[in-house]
C-alpha positions as CSV (number, residue, x, y, z in Angstrom):
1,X,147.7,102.4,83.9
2,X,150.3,101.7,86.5
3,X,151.6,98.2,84.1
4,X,155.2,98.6,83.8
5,X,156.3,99.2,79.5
6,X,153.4,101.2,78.4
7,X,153.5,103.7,75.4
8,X,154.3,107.5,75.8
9,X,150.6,108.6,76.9
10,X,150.6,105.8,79.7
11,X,154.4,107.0,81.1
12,X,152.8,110.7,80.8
13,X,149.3,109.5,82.6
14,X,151.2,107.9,85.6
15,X,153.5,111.5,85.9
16,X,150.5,112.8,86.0
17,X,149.0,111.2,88.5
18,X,152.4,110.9,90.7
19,X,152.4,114.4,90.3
20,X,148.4,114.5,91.7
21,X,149.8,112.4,94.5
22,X,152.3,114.8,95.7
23,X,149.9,117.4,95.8
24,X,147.7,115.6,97.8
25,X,150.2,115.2,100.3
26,X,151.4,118.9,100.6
27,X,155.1,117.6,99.5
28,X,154.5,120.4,96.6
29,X,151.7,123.2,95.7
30,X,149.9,124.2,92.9
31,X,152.2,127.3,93.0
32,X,155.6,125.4,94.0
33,X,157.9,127.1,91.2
34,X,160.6,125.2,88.9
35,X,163.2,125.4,87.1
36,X,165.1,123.2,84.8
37,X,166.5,123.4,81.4
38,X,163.4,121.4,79.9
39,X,160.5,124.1,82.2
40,X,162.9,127.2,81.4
41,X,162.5,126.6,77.6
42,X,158.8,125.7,77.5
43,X,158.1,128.7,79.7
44,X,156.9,126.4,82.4
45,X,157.4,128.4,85.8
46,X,155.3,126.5,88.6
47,X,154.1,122.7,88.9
48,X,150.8,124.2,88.1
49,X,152.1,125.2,84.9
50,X,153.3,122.2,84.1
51,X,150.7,120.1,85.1
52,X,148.0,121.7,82.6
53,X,151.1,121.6,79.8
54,X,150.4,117.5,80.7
55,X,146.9,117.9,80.7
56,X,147.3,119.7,77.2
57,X,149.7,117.1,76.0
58,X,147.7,114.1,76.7
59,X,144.8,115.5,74.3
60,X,146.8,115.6,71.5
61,X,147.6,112.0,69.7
62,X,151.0,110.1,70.2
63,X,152.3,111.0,66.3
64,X,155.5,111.5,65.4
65,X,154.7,115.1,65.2
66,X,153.9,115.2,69.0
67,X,156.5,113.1,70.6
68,X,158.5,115.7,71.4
69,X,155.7,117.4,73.4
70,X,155.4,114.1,75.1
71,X,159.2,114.0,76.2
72,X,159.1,117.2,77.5
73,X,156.0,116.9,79.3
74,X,156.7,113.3,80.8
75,X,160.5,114.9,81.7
76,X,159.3,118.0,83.4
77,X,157.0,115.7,85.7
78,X,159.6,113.6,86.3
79,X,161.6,116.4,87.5
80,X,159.3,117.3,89.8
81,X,158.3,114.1,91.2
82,X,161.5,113.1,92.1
83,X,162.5,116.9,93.6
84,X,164.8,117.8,90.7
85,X,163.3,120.9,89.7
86,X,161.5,122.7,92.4
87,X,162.7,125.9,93.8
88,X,162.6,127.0,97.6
């Protein structure tokens, strides 16, 4: 999982688990809220939120239909990971 390249489900998968990893080590909470252009418009108000929007994402099949939902979700984790997003 953690090769560099990878397809859209493997960059979402290691969000995902960079976003587990920041939970773990209290940098964010479950009910840390965020805001960026990409959460505001999915509705995505907390990391919680967004986590299970990943979740979500990662059961549906990399189509052309779904990219889009795999942008958004792999951006809004991104945005958390790396502090962009989260409001204090």
């Amino acid at each position: 999982m953690l090769a560099p390249g990878g397809n859209m489900d493997r960059v979402l998968r290691q969000q995902l688990l960079a976003t587990y990893f920041n939970l773990a080590t209290h940098r964010i909470n479950a009910g840390t809220s965020i805001s960026s252009r990409t959460a505001n418009r999915l509705g995505l108000g907390t990391v919680q939120a967004a986590a299970l929007y990943a979740i979500d994402t990662l059961a549906l099949p990399v189509t052309s239909a779904n990219r889009p939902r795999y942008t958004d979700a792999t951006s809004v984790l991104d945005e958390i990971n790396t502090g962009k997003s989260e409001i204090y």
